[in-house]
DRENTORVO-733999 format. One line per 5 residues: number of its first residue (from 1); their letters; for each residue x, y, z of C-alpha. Coordinates in nm, 4 decimals. Layout:
NUM> a> X:Y:Z; ...
REM end
This chain:
1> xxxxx> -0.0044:0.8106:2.1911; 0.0172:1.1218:1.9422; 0.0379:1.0433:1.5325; 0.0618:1.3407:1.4444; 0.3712:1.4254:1.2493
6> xxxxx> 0.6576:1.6641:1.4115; 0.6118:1.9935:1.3061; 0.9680:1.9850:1.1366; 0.8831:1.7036:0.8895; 0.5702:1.8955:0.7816
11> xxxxx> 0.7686:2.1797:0.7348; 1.0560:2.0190:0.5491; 0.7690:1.8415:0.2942; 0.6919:2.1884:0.2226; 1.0120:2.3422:0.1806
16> xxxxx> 1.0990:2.0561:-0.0844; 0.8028:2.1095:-0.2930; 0.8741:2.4639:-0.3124; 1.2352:2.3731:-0.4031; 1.0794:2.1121:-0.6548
21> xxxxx> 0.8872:2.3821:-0.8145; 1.1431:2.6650:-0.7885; 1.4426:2.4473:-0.9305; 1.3727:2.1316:-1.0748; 1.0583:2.1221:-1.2497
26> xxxxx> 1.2150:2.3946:-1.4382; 1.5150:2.1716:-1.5604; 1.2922:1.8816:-1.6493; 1.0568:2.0856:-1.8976; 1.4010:2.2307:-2.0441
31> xxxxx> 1.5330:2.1198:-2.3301; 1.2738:1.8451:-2.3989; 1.4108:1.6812:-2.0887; 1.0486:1.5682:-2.0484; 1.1468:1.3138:-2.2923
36> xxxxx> 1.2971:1.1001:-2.0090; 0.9449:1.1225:-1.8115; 0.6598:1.0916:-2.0787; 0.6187:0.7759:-2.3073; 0.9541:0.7998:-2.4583
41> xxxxx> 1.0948:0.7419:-2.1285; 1.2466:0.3889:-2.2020; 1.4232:0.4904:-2.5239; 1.5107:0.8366:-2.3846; 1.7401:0.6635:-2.1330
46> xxxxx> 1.9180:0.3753:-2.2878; 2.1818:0.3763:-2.4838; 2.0569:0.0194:-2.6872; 2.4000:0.0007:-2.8910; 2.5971:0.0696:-2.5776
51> xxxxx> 2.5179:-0.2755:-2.3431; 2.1908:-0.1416:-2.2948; 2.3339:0.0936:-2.0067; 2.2126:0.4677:-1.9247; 2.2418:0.7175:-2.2171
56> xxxxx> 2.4985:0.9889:-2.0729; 2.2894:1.3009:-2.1054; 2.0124:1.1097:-1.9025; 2.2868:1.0628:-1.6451; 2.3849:1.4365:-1.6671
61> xxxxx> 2.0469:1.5531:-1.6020; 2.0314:1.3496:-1.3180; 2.3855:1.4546:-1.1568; 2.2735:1.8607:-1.2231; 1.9341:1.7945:-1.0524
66> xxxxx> 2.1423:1.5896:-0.7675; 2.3854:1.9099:-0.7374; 2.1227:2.1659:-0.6864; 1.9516:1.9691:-0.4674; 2.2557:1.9296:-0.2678
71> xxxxx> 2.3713:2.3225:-0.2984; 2.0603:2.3795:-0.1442; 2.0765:2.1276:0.1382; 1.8574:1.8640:0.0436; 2.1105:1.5783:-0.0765
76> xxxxx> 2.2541:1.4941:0.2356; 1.9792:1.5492:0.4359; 2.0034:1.1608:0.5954; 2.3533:1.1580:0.6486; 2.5431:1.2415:1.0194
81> xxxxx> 2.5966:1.6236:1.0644; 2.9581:1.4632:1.1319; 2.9816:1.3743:0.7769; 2.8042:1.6816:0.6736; 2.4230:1.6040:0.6529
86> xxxxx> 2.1068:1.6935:0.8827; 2.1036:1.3858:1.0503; 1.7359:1.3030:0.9399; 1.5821:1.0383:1.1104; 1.4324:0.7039:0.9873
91> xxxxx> 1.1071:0.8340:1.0488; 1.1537:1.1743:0.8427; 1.2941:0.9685:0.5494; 1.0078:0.7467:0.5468; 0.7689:1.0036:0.5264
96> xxxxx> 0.9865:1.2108:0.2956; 1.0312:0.8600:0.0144; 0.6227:0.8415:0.0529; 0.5791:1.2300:-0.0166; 0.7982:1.2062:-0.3424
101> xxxxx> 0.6930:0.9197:-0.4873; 0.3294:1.0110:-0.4606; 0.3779:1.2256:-0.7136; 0.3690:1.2061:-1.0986; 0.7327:1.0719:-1.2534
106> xxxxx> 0.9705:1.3144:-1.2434; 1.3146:1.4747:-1.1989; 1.2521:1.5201:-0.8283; 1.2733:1.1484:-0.7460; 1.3177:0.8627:-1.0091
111> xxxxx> 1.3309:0.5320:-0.8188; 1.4365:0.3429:-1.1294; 1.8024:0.5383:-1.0776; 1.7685:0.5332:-0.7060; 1.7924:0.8977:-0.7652
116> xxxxx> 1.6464:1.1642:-0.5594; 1.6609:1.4913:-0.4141; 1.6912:1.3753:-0.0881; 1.9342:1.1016:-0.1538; 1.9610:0.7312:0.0137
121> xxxxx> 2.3041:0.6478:0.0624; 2.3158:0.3210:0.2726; 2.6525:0.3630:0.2536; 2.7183:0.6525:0.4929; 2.5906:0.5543:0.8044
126> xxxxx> 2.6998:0.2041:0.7219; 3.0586:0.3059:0.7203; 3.0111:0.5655:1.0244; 2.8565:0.2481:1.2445; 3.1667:-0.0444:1.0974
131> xxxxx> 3.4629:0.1567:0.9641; 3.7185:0.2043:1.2393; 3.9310:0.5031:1.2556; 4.1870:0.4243:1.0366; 3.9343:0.3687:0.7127
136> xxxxx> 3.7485:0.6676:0.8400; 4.0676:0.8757:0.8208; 4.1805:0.7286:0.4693; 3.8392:0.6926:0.2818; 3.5957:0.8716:0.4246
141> xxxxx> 3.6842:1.3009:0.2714; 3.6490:1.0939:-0.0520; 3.2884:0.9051:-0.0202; 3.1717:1.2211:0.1709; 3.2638:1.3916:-0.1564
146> xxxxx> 3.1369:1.2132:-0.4256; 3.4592:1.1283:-0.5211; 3.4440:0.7388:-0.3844; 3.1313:0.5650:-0.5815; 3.1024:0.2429:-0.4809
151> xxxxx> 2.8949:-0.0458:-0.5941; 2.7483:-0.3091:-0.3795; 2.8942:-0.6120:-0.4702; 2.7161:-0.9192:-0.2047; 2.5386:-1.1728:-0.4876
156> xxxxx> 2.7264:-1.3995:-0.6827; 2.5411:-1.6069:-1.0263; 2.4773:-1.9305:-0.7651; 2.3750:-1.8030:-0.4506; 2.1847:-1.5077:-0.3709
161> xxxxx> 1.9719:-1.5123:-0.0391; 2.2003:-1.7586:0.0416; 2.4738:-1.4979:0.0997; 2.6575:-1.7314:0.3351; 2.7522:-1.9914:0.1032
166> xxxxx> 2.9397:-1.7479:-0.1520; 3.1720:-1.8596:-0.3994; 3.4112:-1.5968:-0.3895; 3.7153:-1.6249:-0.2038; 3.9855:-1.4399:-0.0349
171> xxxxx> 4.3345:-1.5631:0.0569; 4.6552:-1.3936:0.2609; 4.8942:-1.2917:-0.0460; 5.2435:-1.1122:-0.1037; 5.3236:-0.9622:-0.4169
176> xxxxx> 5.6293:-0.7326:-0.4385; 5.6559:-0.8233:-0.1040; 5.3604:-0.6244:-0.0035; 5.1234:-0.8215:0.2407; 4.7637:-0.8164:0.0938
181> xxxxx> 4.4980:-0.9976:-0.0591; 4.4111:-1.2481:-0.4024; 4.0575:-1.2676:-0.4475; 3.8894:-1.5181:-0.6935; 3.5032:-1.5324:-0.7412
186> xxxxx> 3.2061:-1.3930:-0.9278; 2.9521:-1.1537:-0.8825; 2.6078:-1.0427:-1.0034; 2.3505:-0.7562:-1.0185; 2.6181:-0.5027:-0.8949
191> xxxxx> 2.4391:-0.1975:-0.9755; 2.5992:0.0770:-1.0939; 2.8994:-0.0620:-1.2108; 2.9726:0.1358:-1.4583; 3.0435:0.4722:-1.2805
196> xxxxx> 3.1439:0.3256:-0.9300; 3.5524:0.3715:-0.8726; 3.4967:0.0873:-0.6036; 3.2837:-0.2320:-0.5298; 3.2951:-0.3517:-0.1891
201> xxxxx> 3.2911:-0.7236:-0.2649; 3.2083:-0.9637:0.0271; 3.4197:-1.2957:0.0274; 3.4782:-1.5480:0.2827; 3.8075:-1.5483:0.4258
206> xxxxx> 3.7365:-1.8296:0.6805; 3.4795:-2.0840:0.7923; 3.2245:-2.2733:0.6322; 2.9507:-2.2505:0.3959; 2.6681:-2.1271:0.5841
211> xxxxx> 2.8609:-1.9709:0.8870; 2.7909:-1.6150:0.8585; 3.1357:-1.5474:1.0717; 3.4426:-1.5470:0.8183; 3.2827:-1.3203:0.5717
216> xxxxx> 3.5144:-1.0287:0.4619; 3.4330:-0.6656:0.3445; 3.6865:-0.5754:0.1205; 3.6938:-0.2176:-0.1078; 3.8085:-0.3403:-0.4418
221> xxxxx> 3.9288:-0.0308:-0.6513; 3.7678:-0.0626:-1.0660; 3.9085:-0.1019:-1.2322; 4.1478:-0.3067:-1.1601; 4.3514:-0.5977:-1.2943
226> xxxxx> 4.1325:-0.9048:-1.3020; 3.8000:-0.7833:-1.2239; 3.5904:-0.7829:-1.5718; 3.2605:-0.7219:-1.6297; 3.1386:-1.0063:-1.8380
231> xxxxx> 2.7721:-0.8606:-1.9492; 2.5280:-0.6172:-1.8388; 2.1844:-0.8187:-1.7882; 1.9083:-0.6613:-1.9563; 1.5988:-0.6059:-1.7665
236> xxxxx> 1.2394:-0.5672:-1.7773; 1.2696:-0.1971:-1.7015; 1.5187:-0.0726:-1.8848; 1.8587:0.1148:-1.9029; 2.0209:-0.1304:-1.7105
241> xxxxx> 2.3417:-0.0763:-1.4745; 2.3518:-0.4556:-1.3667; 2.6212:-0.6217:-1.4653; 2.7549:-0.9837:-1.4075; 3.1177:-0.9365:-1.3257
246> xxxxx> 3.4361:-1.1884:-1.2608; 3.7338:-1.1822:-0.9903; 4.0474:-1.3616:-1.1714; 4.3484:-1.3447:-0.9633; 4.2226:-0.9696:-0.7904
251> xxxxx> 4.4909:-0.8589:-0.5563; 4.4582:-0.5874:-0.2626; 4.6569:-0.4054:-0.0490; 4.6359:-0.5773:0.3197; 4.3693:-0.2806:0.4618
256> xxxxx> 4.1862:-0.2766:0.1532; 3.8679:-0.3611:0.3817; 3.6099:-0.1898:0.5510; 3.5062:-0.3567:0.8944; 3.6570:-0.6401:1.0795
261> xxxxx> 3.8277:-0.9306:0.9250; 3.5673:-1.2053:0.9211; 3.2581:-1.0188:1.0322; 3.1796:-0.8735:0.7176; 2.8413:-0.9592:0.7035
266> xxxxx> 2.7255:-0.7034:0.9401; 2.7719:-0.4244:0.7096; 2.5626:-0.5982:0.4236; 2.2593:-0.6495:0.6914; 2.3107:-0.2767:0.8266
271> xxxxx> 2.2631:-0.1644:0.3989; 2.0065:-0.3922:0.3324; 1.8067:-0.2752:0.6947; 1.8088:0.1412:0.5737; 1.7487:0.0705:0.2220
276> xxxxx> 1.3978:-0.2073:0.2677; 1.2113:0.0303:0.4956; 1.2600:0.3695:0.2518; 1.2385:0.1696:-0.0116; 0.8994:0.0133:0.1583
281> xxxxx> 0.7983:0.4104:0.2058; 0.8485:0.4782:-0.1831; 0.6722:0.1638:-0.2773; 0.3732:0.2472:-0.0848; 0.3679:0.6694:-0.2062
286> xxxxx> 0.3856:0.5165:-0.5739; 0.1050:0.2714:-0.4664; -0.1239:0.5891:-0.3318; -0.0289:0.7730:-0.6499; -0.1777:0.4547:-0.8718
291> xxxxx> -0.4630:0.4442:-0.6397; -0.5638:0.8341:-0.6486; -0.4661:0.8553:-1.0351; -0.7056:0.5654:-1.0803; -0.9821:0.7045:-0.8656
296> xxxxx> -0.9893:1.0481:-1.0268; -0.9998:0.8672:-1.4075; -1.2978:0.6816:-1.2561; -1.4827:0.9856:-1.1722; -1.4312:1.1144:-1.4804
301> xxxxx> -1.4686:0.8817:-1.7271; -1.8218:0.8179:-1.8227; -1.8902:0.5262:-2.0328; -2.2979:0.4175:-2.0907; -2.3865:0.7757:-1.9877
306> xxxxx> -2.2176:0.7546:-1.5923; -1.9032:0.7542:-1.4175; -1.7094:0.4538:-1.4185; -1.6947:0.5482:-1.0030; -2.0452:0.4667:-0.9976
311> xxxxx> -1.9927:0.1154:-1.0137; -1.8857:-0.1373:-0.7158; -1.6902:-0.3110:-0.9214; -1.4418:-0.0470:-0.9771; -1.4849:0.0445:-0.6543
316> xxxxx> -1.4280:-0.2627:-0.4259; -1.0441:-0.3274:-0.5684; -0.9605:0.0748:-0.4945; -1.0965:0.0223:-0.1551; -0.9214:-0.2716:-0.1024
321> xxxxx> -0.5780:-0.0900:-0.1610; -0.6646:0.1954:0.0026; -0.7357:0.0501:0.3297; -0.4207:-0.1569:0.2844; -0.2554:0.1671:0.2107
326> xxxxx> -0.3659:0.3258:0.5272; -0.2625:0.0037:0.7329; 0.1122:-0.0169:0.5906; 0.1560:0.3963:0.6608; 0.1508:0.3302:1.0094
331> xxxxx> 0.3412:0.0309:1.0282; 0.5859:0.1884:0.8536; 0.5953:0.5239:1.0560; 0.5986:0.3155:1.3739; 0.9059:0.1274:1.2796
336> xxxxx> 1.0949:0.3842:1.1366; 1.0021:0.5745:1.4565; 1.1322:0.2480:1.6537; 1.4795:0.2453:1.4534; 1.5199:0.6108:1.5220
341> xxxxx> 1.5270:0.4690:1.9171; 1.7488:0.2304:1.9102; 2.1109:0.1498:1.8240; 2.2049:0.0858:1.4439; 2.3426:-0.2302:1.4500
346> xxxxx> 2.0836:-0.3513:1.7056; 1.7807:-0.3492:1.4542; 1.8991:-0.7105:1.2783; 1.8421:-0.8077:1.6226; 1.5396:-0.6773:1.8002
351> xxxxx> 1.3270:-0.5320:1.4303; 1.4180:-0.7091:1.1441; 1.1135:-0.8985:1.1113; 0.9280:-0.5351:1.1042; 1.1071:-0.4079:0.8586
356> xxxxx> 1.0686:-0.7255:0.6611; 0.7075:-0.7086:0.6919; 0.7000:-0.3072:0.5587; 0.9334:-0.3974:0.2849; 0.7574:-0.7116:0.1387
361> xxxxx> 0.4096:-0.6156:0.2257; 0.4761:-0.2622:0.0123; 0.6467:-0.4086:-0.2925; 0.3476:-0.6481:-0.3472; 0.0861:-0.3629:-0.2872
366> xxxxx> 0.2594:-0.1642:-0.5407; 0.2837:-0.4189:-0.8208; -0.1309:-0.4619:-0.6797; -0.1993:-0.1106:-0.7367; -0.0261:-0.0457:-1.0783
371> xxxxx> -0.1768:-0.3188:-1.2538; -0.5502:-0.1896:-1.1030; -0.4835:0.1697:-1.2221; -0.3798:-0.0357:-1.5756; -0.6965:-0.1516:-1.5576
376> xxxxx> -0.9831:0.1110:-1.4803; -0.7655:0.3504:-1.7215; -0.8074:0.0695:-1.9780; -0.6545:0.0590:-2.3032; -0.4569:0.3966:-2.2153
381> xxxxx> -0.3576:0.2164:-1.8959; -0.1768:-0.0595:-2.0883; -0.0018:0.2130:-2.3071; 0.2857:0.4132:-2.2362; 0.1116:0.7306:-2.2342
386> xxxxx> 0.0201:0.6734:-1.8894; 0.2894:0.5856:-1.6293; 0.1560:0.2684:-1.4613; 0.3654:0.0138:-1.6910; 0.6723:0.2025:-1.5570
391> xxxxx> 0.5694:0.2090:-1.2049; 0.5010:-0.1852:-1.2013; 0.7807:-0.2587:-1.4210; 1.0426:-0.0741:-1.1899; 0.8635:-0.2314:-0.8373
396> xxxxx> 0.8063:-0.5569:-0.9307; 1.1880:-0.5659:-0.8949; 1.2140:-0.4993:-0.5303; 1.0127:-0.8360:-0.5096; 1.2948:-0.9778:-0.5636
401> xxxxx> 1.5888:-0.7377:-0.4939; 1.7018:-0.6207:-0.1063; 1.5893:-0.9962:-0.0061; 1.3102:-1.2079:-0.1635; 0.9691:-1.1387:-0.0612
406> xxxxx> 0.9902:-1.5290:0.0287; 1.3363:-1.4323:0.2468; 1.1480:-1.1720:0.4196; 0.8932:-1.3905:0.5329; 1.1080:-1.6310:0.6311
411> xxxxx> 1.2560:-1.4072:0.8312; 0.9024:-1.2614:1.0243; 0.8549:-1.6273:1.0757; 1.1889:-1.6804:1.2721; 1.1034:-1.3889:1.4875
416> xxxxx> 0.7145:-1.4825:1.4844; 0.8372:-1.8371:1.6205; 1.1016:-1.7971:1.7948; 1.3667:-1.9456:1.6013; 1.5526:-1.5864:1.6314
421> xxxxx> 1.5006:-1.2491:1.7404; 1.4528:-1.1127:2.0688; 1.2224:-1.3725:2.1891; 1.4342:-1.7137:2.1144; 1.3018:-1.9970:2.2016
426> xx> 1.5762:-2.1498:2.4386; 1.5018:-2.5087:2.3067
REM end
């Protein structure tokens, strides 16, 4: 059993911290962009009299750094060399989500945006794996392109983990004696509202509550008439993009879906599958960069005449971490690795509890490791001058977000006994 990391990923963490160096680090110390990054960060980016949403030139710097990262190749680098990426592997974009965010905040990667040079778009080999050939021949030039933004539009104000007892609803309706669709319904926590020219907005079309057959996928142009964004819910880390949004009377064309009719759901699990275990991978690089930062301010800080290092009591909770640290690295590798081998839409089956375990496991180490750097630093660590409030502000969300820590467990105890997965208990 070799470890060791293919050559090619070494390589490529190399290339993109020359490119980081060469290209971006420039941009952010331009123009005082380091405002966004230093402890006027919070202020920097919102826009308070505007809903609390992202201030525009924070948005602007984030689209240039996204285009040079993509004229040089690094943007797509996950996506299908059919759809014009490098067809990087789950086990390559784990490693390359840990690499970036163990580093200090910056242009390069800012998880709070779900920006990065080496962008996760959920959305591509989503709609490669469900769309059939007609919606890849009339949608997909335009999401390829940048030109499609769409929003992910699954919870609703009463039911979140419990995606299969949405509210919303979808009917059969003519209008101008066009066949199509009425939807009626509410959403909530559709990120990215704002910019996206589409939401795809699950809603039942058949069934029961709880049945996850009879869920629908539809593409719902914005804007559009009845769909209204009722408020943007403010955050604890702030700009938000999160709004709270309502479906009055929304009508469709007929094929304004992506998918089947009725098995909908699919395409939410296949989103929420890629985006827990990079987003696991980022959660643990930010831990190891609160753990080193806090280790090197230990060594060098010197209170009563010697290092604060010298002491167990600083050192016990860093050792704690780290070992958990190493432990989650390889769980993580290995199931990326594991993905990489088998088919898309088969991980919900035969790994979900794995990638549960990665996801929830490195949320709650991050959150762990933040508030211990807060700590040794001290009073500076509480401050904004150091960027551990920001760090545990943005990834105490994902506790929450992409599936409760609770839901995840839930779900590594189905597989662990036997209530699902590949070894179902036939009783």
């Amino acid at each position: 059993m070799d470890f060791a990391l293919p050559e090619e990923i070494s390589d490529y963490l190399a290339e993109l911290d020359a490119f980081i160096e060469s290209d971006i680090a420039p941009l952010q110390a331009a123009d005082d962009n380091q405002r966004f990054f230093d402890h006027r960060r919070e202020h920097a980016r919102t826009d308070w009299d505007n809903q609390g949403l992202p201030r525009e030139e924070w948005e602007d710097l984030l689209g240039e750094a996204r285009r040079r990262a993509d004229a040089a190749g690094h943007l797509r680098y996950a996506w299908p060399k059919a759809m014009g990426g490098k067809a990087g592997s789950n086990l390559a974009m784990a490693v390359i989500r840990e690499h970036l965010a163990n580093k200090p905040l910056g242009l390069h990667n800012d998880l709070q945006t779900e920006h990065s040079i080496v962008g996760n778009n959920p959305f591509v080999l989503m709609f490669q794996s469900f769309a059939t050939p007609e919606q890849r021949a009339r949608d997909e030039a335009a999401l390829t392109s940048g030109e499609m933004r769409v929003a992910f539009g699954l919870t609703e104000p009463n039911h979140g983990s419990d995606a299969t007892f949405m509210e919303t609803r979808a009917v059969r309706e003519d209008r101008d004696g066009r066949p199509g669709w009425r939807i009626d319904g509410a959403k909530m926590w559709i990120t990215g509202m704002h910019k996206a020219t589409h939401m795809m907005c699950f809603a039942r079309t058949s069934g029961k509550d709880g049945e996850a057959r009879g869920i629908t996928c539809f593409v719902v142009p914005n804007p559009t008439p009845g769909l209204v964004i009722e408020e943007y819910m403010w955050t604890f880390n702030m700009p938000t993009d999160h709004p709270r949004l309502s479906l009055n009377g929304v009508w469709i064309p007929e094929d304004s879906y992506w998918g089947e009719i009725d098995r909908g759901l699919g395409l939410g699990q296949s989103f929420v599958h890629q985006n827990r275990i990079r987003q696991a991978a980022s959660s643990l690089g930010a831990a190891v960069f609160c753990i080193n930062e806090a280790v090197d301010y230990a060594r060098a800080r010197k209170p009563f005449g010697k290092p604060l290092a010298d002491n167990q009591a600083i050192q016990w909770p860093l050792v704690e971490l780290h070992t958990q640290a190493q432990m989650l690295r390889l769980l993580i590798r290995e199931t990326a690795w594991k993905m990489d081998r088998m088919d898309h839409k088969a991980v919900e089956h035969e790994l979900s509890d794995r990638v549960s375990m990665c996801n929830y496991w490195a949320n709650r180490l991050c959150c762990e490791a933040a508030d211990r750097a807060m700590q040794v630093h001290g009073g500076m660590g509480y401050s904004r001058h150091t960027p551990f409030e920001h760090i545990y502000r943005h990834h105490r969300r994902y506790r929450i977000t992409e599936g409760a820590e609770e839901i995840q467990m839930r779900k590594v105890a189905a597989f662990l006994f036997g209530f699902m997965g590949p070894n179902r208990r036939r009783d």
